[in-house]
C-alpha positions in Angstrom: -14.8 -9.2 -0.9 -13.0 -11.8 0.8 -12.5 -14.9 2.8 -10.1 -15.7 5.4 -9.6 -17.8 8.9 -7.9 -21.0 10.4 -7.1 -23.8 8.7 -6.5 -26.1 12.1 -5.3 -25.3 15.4 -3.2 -27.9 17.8 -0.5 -27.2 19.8 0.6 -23.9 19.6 1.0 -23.9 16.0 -1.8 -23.1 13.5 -3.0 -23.3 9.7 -4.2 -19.4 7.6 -5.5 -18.3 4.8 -6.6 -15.8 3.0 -8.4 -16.0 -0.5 -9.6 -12.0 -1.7 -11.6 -11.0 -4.7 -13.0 -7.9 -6.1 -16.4 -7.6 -7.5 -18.4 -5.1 -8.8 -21.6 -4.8 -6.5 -23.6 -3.1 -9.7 -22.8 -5.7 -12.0 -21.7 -8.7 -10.0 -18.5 -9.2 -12.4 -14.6 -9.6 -10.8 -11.9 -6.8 -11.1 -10.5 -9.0 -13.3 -11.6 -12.1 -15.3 -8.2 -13.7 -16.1 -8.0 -14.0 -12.0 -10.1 -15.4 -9.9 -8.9 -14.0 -6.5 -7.0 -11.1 -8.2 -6.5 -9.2 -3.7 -4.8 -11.8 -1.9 -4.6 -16.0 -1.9 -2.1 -16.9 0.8 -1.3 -20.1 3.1 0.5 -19.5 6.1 1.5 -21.7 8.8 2.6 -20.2 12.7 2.8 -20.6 16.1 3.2 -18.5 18.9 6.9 -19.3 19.4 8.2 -19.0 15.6 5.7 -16.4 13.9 4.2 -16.8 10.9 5.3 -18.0 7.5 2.6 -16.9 4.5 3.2 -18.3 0.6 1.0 -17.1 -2.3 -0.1 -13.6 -3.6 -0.3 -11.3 -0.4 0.7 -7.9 0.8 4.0 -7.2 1.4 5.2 -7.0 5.1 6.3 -3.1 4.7 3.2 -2.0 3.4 1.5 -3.5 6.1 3.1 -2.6 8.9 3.7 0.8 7.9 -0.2 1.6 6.2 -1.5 0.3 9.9 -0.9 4.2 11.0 -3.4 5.6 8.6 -5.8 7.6 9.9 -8.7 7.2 6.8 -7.9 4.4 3.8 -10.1 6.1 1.1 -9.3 4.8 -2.3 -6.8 7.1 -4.3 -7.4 9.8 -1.0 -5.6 8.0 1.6 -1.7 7.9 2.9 -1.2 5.5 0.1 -2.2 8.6 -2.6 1.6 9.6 -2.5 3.2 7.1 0.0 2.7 4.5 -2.7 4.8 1.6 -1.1 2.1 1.8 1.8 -0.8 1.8 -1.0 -3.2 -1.4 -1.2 -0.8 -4.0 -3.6 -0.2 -7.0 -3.6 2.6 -9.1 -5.3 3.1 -12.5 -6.4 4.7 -15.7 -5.9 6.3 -13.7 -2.2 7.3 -15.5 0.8 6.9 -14.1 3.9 7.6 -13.9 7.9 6.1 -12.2 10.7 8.1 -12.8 13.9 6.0 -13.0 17.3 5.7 -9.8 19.1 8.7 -8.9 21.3 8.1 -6.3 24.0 5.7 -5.0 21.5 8.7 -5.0 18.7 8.1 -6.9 15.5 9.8 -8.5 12.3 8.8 -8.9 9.0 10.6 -10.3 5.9 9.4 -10.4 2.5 10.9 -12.2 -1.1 9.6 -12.5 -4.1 11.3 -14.4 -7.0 9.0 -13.2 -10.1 7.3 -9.8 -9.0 6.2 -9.4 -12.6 4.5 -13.2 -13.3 7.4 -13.7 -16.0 7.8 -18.0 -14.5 6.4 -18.9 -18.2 8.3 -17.1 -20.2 11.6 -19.5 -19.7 14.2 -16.6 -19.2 15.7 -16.0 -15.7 16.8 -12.4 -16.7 13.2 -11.3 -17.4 12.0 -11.7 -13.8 12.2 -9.3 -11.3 12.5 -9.9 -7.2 11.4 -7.3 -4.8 12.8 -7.8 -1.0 11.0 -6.3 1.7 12.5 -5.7 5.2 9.7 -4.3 8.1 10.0 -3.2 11.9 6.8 -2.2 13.9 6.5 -1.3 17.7 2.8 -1.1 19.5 2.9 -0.6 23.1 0.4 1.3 24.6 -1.1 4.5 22.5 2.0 4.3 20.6 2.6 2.4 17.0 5.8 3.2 15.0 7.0 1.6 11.5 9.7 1.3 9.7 10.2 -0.4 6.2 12.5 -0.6 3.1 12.0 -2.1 0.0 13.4 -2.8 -2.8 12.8 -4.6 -6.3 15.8 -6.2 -9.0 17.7 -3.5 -11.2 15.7 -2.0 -13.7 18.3 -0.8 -16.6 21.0 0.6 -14.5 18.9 1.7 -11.4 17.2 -0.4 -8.5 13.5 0.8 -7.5 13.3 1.4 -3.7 11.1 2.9 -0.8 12.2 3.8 2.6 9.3 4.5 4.5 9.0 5.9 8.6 5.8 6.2 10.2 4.1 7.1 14.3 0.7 7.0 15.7 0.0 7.9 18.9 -3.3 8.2 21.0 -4.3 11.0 23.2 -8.1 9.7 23.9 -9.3 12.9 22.7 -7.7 12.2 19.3 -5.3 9.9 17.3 -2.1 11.6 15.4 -0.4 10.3 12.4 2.7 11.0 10.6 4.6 8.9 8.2 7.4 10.2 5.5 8.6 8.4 2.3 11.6 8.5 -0.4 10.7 6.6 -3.3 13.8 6.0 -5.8 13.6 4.8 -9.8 10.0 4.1 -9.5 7.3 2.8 -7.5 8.2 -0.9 -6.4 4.3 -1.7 -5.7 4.3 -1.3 -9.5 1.2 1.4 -8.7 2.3 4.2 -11.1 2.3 4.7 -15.0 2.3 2.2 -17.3 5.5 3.2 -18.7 7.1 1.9 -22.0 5.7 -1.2 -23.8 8.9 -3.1 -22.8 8.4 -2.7 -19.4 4.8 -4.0 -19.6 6.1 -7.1 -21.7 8.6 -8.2 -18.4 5.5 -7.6 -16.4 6.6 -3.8 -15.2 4.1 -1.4 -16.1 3.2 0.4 -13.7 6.6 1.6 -12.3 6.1 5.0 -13.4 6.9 7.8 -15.7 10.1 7.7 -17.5 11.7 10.6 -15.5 10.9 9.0 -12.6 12.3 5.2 -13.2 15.7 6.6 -14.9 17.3 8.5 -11.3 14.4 10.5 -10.2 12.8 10.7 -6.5 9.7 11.7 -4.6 9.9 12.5 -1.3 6.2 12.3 0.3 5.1 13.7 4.2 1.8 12.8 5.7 -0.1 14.0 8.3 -3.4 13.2 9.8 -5.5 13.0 12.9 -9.2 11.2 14.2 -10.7 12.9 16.6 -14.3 11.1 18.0 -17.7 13.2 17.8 -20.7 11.9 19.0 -20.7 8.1 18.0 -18.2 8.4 15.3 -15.4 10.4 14.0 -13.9 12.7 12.5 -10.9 12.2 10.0 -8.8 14.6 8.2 -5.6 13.5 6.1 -2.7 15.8 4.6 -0.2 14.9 1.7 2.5 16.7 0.0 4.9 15.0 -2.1 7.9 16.8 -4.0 9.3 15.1 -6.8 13.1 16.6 -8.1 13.2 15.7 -11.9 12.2 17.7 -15.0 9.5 16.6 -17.6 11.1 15.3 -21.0 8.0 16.7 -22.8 8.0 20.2 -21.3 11.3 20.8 -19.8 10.0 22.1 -16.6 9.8 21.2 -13.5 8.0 18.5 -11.8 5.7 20.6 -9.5 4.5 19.5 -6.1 1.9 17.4 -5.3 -1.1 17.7 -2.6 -3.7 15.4 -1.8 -6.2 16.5 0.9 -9.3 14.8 3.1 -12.0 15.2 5.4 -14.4 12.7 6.2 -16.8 11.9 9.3 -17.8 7.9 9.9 -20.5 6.8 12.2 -21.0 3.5 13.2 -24.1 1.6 12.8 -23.3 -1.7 14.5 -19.9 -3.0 15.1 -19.4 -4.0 11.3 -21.5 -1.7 10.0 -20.6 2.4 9.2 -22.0 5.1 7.2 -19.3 7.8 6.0 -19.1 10.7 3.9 -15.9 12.5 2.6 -14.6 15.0 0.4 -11.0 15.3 -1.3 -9.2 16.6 -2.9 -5.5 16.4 -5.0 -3.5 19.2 -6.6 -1.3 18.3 -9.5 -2.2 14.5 -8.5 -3.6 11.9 -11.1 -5.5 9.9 -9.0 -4.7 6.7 -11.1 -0.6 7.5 -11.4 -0.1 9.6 -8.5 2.5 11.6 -10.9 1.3 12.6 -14.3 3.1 15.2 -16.7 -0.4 16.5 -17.3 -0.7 17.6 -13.4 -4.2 17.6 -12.9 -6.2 19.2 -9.9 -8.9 16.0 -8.5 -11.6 16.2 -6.3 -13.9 13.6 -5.0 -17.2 14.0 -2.6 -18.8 10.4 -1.2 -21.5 9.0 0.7 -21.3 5.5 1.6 -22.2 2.0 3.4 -19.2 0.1 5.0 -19.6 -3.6 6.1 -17.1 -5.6 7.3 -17.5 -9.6 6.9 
Protein backbone atom coordinates (compact mmCIF):
# COMPACT_ATOMS: atom_id res chain seq x y z
CA UNK A 1 0.00 0.00 0.00
CA UNK A 2 0.83 3.45 -0.28
CA UNK A 3 0.52 7.15 0.19
CA UNK A 4 1.25 9.88 -1.95
CA UNK A 5 0.06 13.65 -3.19
CA UNK A 6 1.03 17.44 -2.84
CA UNK A 7 2.82 18.85 -0.31
CA UNK A 8 1.72 22.72 -1.34
CA UNK A 9 1.01 24.35 -4.40
CA UNK A 10 1.74 28.30 -5.23
CA UNK A 11 2.91 29.69 -8.17
CA UNK A 12 3.69 27.30 -10.60
CA UNK A 13 5.95 25.28 -8.53
CA UNK A 14 4.77 22.51 -6.19
CA UNK A 15 5.76 20.17 -3.20
CA UNK A 16 5.48 15.61 -3.81
CA UNK A 17 5.71 12.85 -2.07
CA UNK A 18 5.52 9.54 -2.02
CA UNK A 19 5.78 7.15 1.14
CA UNK A 20 5.03 3.11 -0.06
CA UNK A 21 4.86 0.01 2.03
CA UNK A 22 4.13 -3.53 1.59
CA UNK A 23 1.94 -5.48 3.83
CA UNK A 24 0.63 -8.71 3.99
CA UNK A 25 -3.24 -8.55 3.82
CA UNK A 26 -3.46 -12.18 5.60
CA UNK A 27 -1.30 -11.29 8.44
CA UNK A 28 -1.15 -7.52 8.55
CA UNK A 29 2.84 -7.68 8.95
CA UNK A 30 5.32 -5.42 6.42
CA UNK A 31 7.55 -7.00 3.59
CA UNK A 32 10.10 -6.13 5.71
CA UNK A 33 10.44 -5.26 9.49
CA UNK A 34 13.91 -3.49 9.37
CA UNK A 35 11.95 -0.90 7.00
CA UNK A 36 9.20 0.87 7.42
CA UNK A 37 8.38 2.01 3.89
CA UNK A 38 10.58 -0.62 2.24
CA UNK A 39 8.46 0.60 -2.04
CA UNK A 40 9.18 4.12 -2.24
CA UNK A 41 9.80 7.46 0.28
CA UNK A 42 10.59 10.30 -1.96
CA UNK A 43 10.31 14.29 -1.76
CA UNK A 44 10.22 16.04 -4.84
CA UNK A 45 9.89 19.55 -5.60
CA UNK A 46 8.65 20.99 -9.47
CA UNK A 47 7.08 23.34 -11.55
CA UNK A 48 5.82 23.41 -14.81
CA UNK A 49 8.72 25.34 -16.27
CA UNK A 50 11.77 23.29 -14.67
CA UNK A 51 10.33 19.62 -14.09
CA UNK A 52 10.66 17.76 -11.25
CA UNK A 53 13.51 17.06 -8.84
CA UNK A 54 12.65 13.79 -6.48
CA UNK A 55 15.32 12.78 -3.40
CA UNK A 56 14.81 9.53 -1.25
CA UNK A 57 14.26 5.81 -2.25
CA UNK A 58 12.28 5.79 -5.56
CA UNK A 59 12.15 4.16 -8.95
CA UNK A 60 14.58 4.88 -11.24
CA UNK A 61 13.62 7.13 -14.22
CA UNK A 62 14.41 4.26 -16.93
CA UNK A 63 12.40 1.76 -15.46
CA UNK A 64 9.67 4.05 -15.38
CA UNK A 65 9.48 5.34 -18.44
CA UNK A 66 10.26 2.34 -20.25
CA UNK A 67 7.73 -0.29 -17.94
CA UNK A 68 4.83 2.48 -18.84
CA UNK A 69 4.39 0.28 -22.31
CA UNK A 70 3.43 -2.92 -20.52
CA UNK A 71 0.52 -4.25 -21.52
CA UNK A 72 -0.35 -6.59 -17.97
CA UNK A 73 2.18 -5.91 -14.68
CA UNK A 74 1.53 -9.34 -13.04
CA UNK A 75 4.17 -10.13 -10.45
CA UNK A 76 7.10 -12.38 -11.82
CA UNK A 77 4.65 -12.70 -15.29
CA UNK A 78 4.92 -9.30 -16.60
CA UNK A 79 7.63 -7.46 -19.07
CA UNK A 80 9.73 -7.12 -16.08
CA UNK A 81 9.99 -11.30 -15.82
CA UNK A 82 13.08 -11.00 -18.24
CA UNK A 83 13.33 -7.18 -19.04
CA UNK A 84 14.59 -6.86 -15.45
CA UNK A 85 15.76 -3.15 -15.53
CA UNK A 86 11.92 -2.40 -16.31
CA UNK A 87 10.93 -4.73 -13.24
CA UNK A 88 9.25 -3.08 -9.99
CA UNK A 89 12.76 -1.84 -7.95
CA UNK A 90 13.59 0.69 -6.27
CA UNK A 91 17.07 2.04 -5.19
CA UNK A 92 18.34 4.17 -2.56
CA UNK A 93 19.74 7.45 -1.61
CA UNK A 94 18.99 8.43 -5.92
CA UNK A 95 18.44 11.82 -7.11
CA UNK A 96 16.34 12.38 -9.79
CA UNK A 97 14.89 14.76 -12.75
CA UNK A 98 11.90 14.61 -14.93
CA UNK A 99 12.03 17.50 -17.39
CA UNK A 100 8.46 19.00 -18.52
CA UNK A 101 7.06 17.56 -21.54
CA UNK A 102 8.36 18.89 -24.85
CA UNK A 103 6.24 18.33 -27.94
CA UNK A 104 5.39 15.19 -26.11
CA UNK A 105 9.32 14.38 -25.64
CA UNK A 106 10.71 13.93 -22.20
CA UNK A 107 13.94 13.72 -19.95
CA UNK A 108 14.84 11.86 -17.08
CA UNK A 109 18.12 11.57 -15.10
CA UNK A 110 18.88 9.43 -12.37
CA UNK A 111 22.23 9.14 -9.62
CA UNK A 112 22.62 7.33 -6.97
CA UNK A 113 25.80 7.55 -4.78
CA UNK A 114 25.36 4.25 -2.48
CA UNK A 115 23.06 1.72 -4.54
CA UNK A 116 23.87 -0.90 -2.02
CA UNK A 117 23.14 1.15 1.55
CA UNK A 118 27.11 0.81 2.26
CA UNK A 119 27.05 5.06 3.88
CA UNK A 120 27.82 3.24 7.45
CA UNK A 121 30.35 1.25 6.68
CA UNK A 122 33.10 4.27 6.37
CA UNK A 123 34.82 2.99 3.09
CA UNK A 124 34.13 4.97 -0.23
CA UNK A 125 35.36 1.94 -2.32
CA UNK A 126 32.50 -0.34 -1.00
CA UNK A 127 29.71 1.79 -2.44
CA UNK A 128 28.33 1.37 -5.63
CA UNK A 129 26.53 4.34 -7.99
CA UNK A 130 24.07 3.42 -10.60
CA UNK A 131 23.37 6.31 -13.36
CA UNK A 132 20.23 6.27 -15.14
CA UNK A 133 19.70 8.19 -18.44
CA UNK A 134 15.72 8.00 -19.88
CA UNK A 135 13.81 9.42 -23.09
CA UNK A 136 10.01 8.98 -23.48
CA UNK A 137 7.71 10.36 -26.38
CA UNK A 138 3.63 10.28 -25.93
CA UNK A 139 1.81 11.94 -28.59
CA UNK A 140 -1.31 10.66 -29.59
CA UNK A 141 -1.79 6.64 -29.58
CA UNK A 142 1.82 6.50 -29.65
CA UNK A 143 4.42 6.11 -26.51
CA UNK A 144 8.06 5.17 -27.18
CA UNK A 145 11.11 4.69 -24.56
CA UNK A 146 14.31 4.58 -24.41
CA UNK A 147 16.74 4.11 -21.39
CA UNK A 148 20.33 3.10 -20.30
CA UNK A 149 21.61 2.29 -17.14
CA UNK A 150 24.39 1.55 -15.65
CA UNK A 151 25.82 0.78 -12.03
CA UNK A 152 29.91 1.32 -10.71
CA UNK A 153 32.41 -1.52 -11.86
CA UNK A 154 31.90 -4.62 -10.31
CA UNK A 155 35.50 -6.54 -10.40
CA UNK A 156 36.59 -5.67 -13.86
CA UNK A 157 33.05 -5.32 -15.48
CA UNK A 158 30.27 -2.52 -15.29
CA UNK A 159 26.54 -3.86 -15.02
CA UNK A 160 24.34 -2.18 -17.67
CA UNK A 161 20.80 -2.23 -19.45
CA UNK A 162 19.92 -0.66 -22.66
CA UNK A 163 16.38 -0.92 -22.91
CA UNK A 164 13.85 0.30 -26.28
CA UNK A 165 10.31 0.10 -26.02
CA UNK A 166 6.70 1.29 -28.40
CA UNK A 167 3.11 1.23 -27.71
CA UNK A 168 0.73 2.23 -29.97
CA UNK A 169 -3.22 2.31 -29.96
CA UNK A 170 -5.47 1.11 -32.74
CA UNK A 171 -8.93 1.46 -30.57
CA UNK A 172 -9.63 -2.04 -31.30
CA UNK A 173 -6.37 -2.96 -29.46
CA UNK A 174 -3.09 -1.73 -27.84
CA UNK A 175 0.38 -3.20 -29.15
CA UNK A 176 3.55 -3.46 -27.22
CA UNK A 177 7.04 -4.23 -27.93
CA UNK A 178 10.03 -3.49 -25.97
CA UNK A 179 13.80 -5.27 -26.33
CA UNK A 180 16.62 -5.41 -23.70
CA UNK A 181 20.59 -6.25 -23.45
CA UNK A 182 21.50 -6.66 -20.00
CA UNK A 183 25.42 -6.79 -19.45
CA UNK A 184 27.47 -8.24 -16.14
CA UNK A 185 24.29 -8.49 -14.21
CA UNK A 186 21.05 -7.07 -13.45
CA UNK A 187 21.62 -3.34 -12.15
CA UNK A 188 18.00 -3.39 -10.35
CA UNK A 189 19.95 -5.91 -8.28
CA UNK A 190 16.65 -8.40 -9.05
CA UNK A 191 18.58 -11.63 -9.77
CA UNK A 192 20.57 -14.23 -7.65
CA UNK A 193 22.01 -13.64 -4.68
CA UNK A 194 25.36 -14.36 -5.82
CA UNK A 195 28.56 -14.77 -3.62
CA UNK A 196 28.55 -13.83 0.05
CA UNK A 197 30.90 -10.93 -0.81
CA UNK A 198 28.74 -9.40 -3.04
CA UNK A 199 25.88 -9.51 -0.38
CA UNK A 200 28.38 -7.94 2.33
CA UNK A 201 28.91 -4.55 -0.22
CA UNK A 202 25.12 -4.72 -0.45
CA UNK A 203 25.13 -6.61 -4.08
CA UNK A 204 23.27 -9.64 -3.92
CA UNK A 205 21.10 -9.89 -6.17
CA UNK A 206 23.14 -9.13 -9.33
CA UNK A 207 22.94 -12.55 -10.54
CA UNK A 208 24.63 -15.81 -11.25
CA UNK A 209 28.27 -15.89 -11.47
CA UNK A 210 28.36 -16.50 -15.27
CA UNK A 211 26.30 -13.80 -15.73
CA UNK A 212 28.06 -10.88 -13.65
CA UNK A 213 31.77 -12.02 -15.02
CA UNK A 214 31.09 -10.96 -19.22
CA UNK A 215 27.86 -12.65 -19.87
CA UNK A 216 24.55 -11.11 -21.51
CA UNK A 217 20.87 -11.60 -21.92
CA UNK A 218 19.20 -10.24 -24.61
CA UNK A 219 15.31 -10.25 -23.85
CA UNK A 220 12.23 -9.38 -26.71
CA UNK A 221 8.69 -8.68 -25.54
CA UNK A 222 5.57 -8.59 -27.09
CA UNK A 223 2.10 -8.06 -26.07
CA UNK A 224 -1.31 -6.74 -26.91
CA UNK A 225 -4.92 -5.56 -24.91
CA UNK A 226 -7.66 -5.89 -26.84
CA UNK A 227 -11.29 -4.63 -24.97
CA UNK A 228 -14.23 -7.34 -24.62
CA UNK A 229 -17.24 -6.44 -23.16
CA UNK A 230 -16.40 -4.06 -20.17
CA UNK A 231 -12.89 -5.20 -19.79
CA UNK A 232 -10.06 -6.71 -21.44
CA UNK A 233 -8.21 -9.00 -22.67
CA UNK A 234 -4.29 -9.17 -22.10
CA UNK A 235 -1.79 -11.51 -23.47
CA UNK A 236 2.12 -10.94 -22.93
CA UNK A 237 5.14 -12.83 -24.68
CA UNK A 238 8.87 -13.17 -23.44
CA UNK A 239 11.92 -14.78 -24.77
CA UNK A 240 15.14 -14.05 -23.41
CA UNK A 241 18.51 -15.68 -24.79
CA UNK A 242 21.32 -15.63 -22.53
CA UNK A 243 25.15 -16.52 -24.42
CA UNK A 244 27.26 -17.95 -21.49
CA UNK A 245 27.82 -21.56 -20.34
CA UNK A 246 26.97 -22.92 -16.80
CA UNK A 247 30.24 -23.43 -14.52
CA UNK A 248 28.44 -26.43 -12.92
CA UNK A 249 27.32 -28.24 -16.08
CA UNK A 250 29.29 -26.96 -18.78
CA UNK A 251 26.38 -26.47 -21.05
CA UNK A 252 24.67 -24.00 -22.38
CA UNK A 253 22.55 -21.47 -20.97
CA UNK A 254 19.18 -22.44 -22.68
CA UNK A 255 16.53 -19.88 -23.57
CA UNK A 256 14.05 -18.49 -21.57
CA UNK A 257 10.05 -18.03 -22.12
CA UNK A 258 7.67 -16.51 -19.93
CA UNK A 259 4.03 -16.48 -21.23
CA UNK A 260 0.40 -14.78 -20.18
CA UNK A 261 -3.04 -14.45 -20.62
CA UNK A 262 -5.28 -12.71 -18.47
CA UNK A 263 -8.93 -10.98 -18.86
CA UNK A 264 -9.70 -7.84 -16.26
CA UNK A 265 -13.07 -6.40 -15.77
CA UNK A 266 -13.76 -3.41 -14.07
CA UNK A 267 -16.01 -3.00 -11.28
CA UNK A 268 -15.90 0.79 -10.60
CA UNK A 269 -13.24 3.00 -11.66
CA UNK A 270 -10.73 1.75 -8.95
CA UNK A 271 -12.02 -1.39 -8.58
CA UNK A 272 -11.26 -4.79 -11.04
CA UNK A 273 -11.69 -8.33 -10.88
CA UNK A 274 -8.97 -10.44 -13.04
CA UNK A 275 -8.01 -13.78 -13.68
CA UNK A 276 -4.70 -15.01 -15.42
CA UNK A 277 -2.66 -17.93 -16.19
CA UNK A 278 1.25 -18.12 -16.90
CA UNK A 279 3.51 -19.59 -17.59
CA UNK A 280 7.73 -19.58 -17.80
CA UNK A 281 9.94 -22.15 -19.47
CA UNK A 282 13.47 -22.49 -18.09
CA UNK A 283 12.53 -19.26 -15.90
CA UNK A 284 12.91 -19.07 -11.97
CA UNK A 285 10.37 -16.87 -11.21
CA UNK A 286 12.39 -15.43 -8.22
CA UNK A 287 15.98 -15.10 -10.41
CA UNK A 288 14.77 -14.94 -13.77
CA UNK A 289 18.02 -17.17 -14.68
CA UNK A 290 18.70 -20.16 -12.60
CA UNK A 291 21.25 -23.07 -13.53
CA UNK A 292 18.41 -25.35 -12.42
CA UNK A 293 16.08 -24.10 -15.42
CA UNK A 294 12.79 -24.75 -14.14
CA UNK A 295 9.48 -24.77 -16.13
CA UNK A 296 6.71 -22.29 -13.79
CA UNK A 297 3.26 -21.84 -14.11
CA UNK A 298 0.83 -19.72 -12.16
CA UNK A 299 -3.24 -19.58 -12.51
CA UNK A 300 -5.00 -16.40 -10.43
CA UNK A 301 -8.18 -14.92 -9.50
CA UNK A 302 -8.11 -11.74 -7.93
CA UNK A 303 -9.58 -8.19 -6.44
CA UNK A 304 -7.64 -4.96 -7.63
CA UNK A 305 -8.26 -1.64 -5.73
CA UNK A 306 -6.58 1.32 -6.41
CA UNK A 307 -6.32 4.09 -3.49
Amino acid sequence: MGDSGPGLSGGGGRATFNLESGIDLATGRGDESARLFNYQAWLGLGSDQWGELRFGRQHTVGQEFVSAIEVGSWKDFGMGALMRASDIYQVSQQLSWRSPQWAGLQLGLSYSGDVGEQSLSGLADARTKLYSLALRYEQGPWLLAASHESLSRIESNRPTALQLGASYDFGFARVAAGWSRQSNGFVGLNGDEGPTYWQQRGLGGLGPTEFVQGGRLDTWYVGSAIPLGKGEVQWQWSLGRPNWRWEATGEQAGRLQVMSVAYVHPLSPRTSLYVFAAQGRRYDMETAVHVSEPRTSRVALGVTHQF
